[in-house]
C-alpha positions as CSV (number, residue, x, y, z in Angstrom):
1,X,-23.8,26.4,-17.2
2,X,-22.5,22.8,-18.0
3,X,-22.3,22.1,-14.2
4,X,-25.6,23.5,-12.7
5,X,-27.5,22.1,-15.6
6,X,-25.6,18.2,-15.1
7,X,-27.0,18.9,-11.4
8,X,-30.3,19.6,-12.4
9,X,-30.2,16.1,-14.5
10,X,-29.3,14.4,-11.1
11,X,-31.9,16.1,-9.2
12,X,-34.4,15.1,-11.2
13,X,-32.8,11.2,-11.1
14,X,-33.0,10.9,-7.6
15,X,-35.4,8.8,-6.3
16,X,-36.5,7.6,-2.8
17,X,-34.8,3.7,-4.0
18,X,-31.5,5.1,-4.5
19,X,-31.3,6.9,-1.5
20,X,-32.8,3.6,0.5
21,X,-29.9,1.9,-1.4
22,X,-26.8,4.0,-2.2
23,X,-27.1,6.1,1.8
24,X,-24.5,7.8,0.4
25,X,-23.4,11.5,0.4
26,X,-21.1,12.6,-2.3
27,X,-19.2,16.1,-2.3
28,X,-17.4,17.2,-5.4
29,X,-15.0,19.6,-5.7
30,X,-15.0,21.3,-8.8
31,X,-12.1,23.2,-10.5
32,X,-13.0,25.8,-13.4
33,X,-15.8,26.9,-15.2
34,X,-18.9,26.3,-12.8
35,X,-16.9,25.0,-10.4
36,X,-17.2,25.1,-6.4
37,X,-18.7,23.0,-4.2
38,X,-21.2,20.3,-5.3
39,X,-23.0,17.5,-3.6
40,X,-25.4,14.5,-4.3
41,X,-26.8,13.3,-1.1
42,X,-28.3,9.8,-1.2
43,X,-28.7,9.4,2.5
44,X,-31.4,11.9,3.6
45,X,-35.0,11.3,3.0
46,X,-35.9,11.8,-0.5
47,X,-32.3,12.6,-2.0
48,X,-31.0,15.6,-2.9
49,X,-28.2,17.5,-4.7
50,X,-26.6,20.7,-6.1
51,X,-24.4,23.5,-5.2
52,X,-22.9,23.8,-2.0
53,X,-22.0,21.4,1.2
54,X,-24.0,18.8,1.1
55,X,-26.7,19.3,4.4
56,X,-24.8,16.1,6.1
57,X,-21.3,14.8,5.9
58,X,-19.9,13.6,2.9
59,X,-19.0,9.5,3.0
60,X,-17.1,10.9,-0.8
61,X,-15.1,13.6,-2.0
62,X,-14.3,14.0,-4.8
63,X,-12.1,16.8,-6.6
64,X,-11.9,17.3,-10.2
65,X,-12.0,19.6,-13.3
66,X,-15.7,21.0,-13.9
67,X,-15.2,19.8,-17.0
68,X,-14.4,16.2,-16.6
69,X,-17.1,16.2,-13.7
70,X,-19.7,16.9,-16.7
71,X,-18.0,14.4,-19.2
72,X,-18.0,11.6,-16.2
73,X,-21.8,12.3,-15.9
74,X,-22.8,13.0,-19.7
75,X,-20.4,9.9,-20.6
76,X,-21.9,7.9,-17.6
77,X,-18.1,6.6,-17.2
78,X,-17.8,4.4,-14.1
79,X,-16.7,7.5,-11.5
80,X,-13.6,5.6,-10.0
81,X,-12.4,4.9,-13.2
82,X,-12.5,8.7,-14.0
83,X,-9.3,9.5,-11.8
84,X,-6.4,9.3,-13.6
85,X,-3.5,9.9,-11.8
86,X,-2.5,13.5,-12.2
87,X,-5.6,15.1,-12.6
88,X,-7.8,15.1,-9.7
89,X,-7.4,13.4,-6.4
90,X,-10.1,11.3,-4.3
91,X,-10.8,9.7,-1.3
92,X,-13.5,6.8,-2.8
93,X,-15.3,4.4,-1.0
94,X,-15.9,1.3,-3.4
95,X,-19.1,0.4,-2.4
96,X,-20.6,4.1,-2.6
97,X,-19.2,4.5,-5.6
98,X,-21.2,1.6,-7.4
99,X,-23.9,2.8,-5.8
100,X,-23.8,5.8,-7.8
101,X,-22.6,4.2,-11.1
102,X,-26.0,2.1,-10.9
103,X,-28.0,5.4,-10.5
104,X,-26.2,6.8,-13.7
């Protein structure tokens, strides 16, 4: 679906500079179609994401609709800027954040 295949995109976008300067771990929770638990981990060696906790503690989590998790990748919208009030709640460290805006 949408979601798995938005995951494979940032999989493949991960490189070892992000993750030496994002060390970041972001956990999504998604609502609806595809949804569950999702992570991006920029911290551990070489990078990683998809479904599931992420294999360390997320520094950001995020929970949203499925479907505006794929539009805030596919739209590259900045990700704090995503959260309108009302439709998903987050917990969003600034810095972290930009960190993944400059990897999208």
């Amino acid at each position: 679906g949408p979601v798995a295949e938005t995951f494979r995109v940032i999989q493949g976008a991960v490189t070892e500079e992000y993750v030496r300067s994002t060390q970041g771990v972001f956990q999504f929770e998604l609502s609806g179609d595809g949804g569950g638990t999702w992570y991006i981990d920029l911290k551990t060696k070489g990078g990683s994401a998809g479904f599931g906790k992420p294999p360390v503690t997320a520094d950001v989590v995020m929970s949203m609709s499925s479907a505006d998790f794929v539009k805030m990748f596919t739209e590259k919208l900045k990700p704090c800027m995503a959260f309108m009030p009302g439709k998903s709640s987050i917990k969003c460290d600034m810095m972290l954040t930009l960190g993944l805006e400059k990897m999208l």
